[in-house]
C-alpha positions, 0 to 999 in steps of 0.5 A: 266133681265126678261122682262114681256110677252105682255099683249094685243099685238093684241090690242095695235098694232092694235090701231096704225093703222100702214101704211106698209110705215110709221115711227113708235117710241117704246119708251120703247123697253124691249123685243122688243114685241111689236116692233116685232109686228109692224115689221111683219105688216110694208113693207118699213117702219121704227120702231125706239126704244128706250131702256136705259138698256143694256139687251134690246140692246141685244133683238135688231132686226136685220132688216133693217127696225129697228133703236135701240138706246140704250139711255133714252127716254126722249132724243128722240127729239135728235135723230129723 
């Protein structure tokens, strides 16, 4: 699957205002553009995404820092 490239990364992240120590939720994971973005600007925070199709759990990051679970967002409450 091709995903699209990020349109407004920057300006997206940035608008989270994102806390190095904070948790943060990508319910639409793709690619992982965006994730990879918030990544570079946690410390020891937690990004947990989110993402149905299988292709996306390919694009899983290896981090410590990220939490993939391959499912449909709309079951989010029952994993956080």
């Amino acid at each position: 699957m091709e995903y699209h490239k990020p349109v407004l990364l920057n300006e997206s992240v940035d608008g989270l205002n994102i806390v190095p120590e904070g948790i943060y939720v990508d319910l639409t994971y793709g690619s992982g553009g965006h994730s990879k973005e918030i990544l570079k600007r946690l410390k020891g925070g937690k990004l947990i995404a989110f993402d149905q199709d299988i292709e996306a759990k390919q694009n899983a990051i290896n981090d410590k820092r990220f939490v993939f679970i391959n499912g449909n967002f709309r079951f989010f409450k029952n994993f956080l």
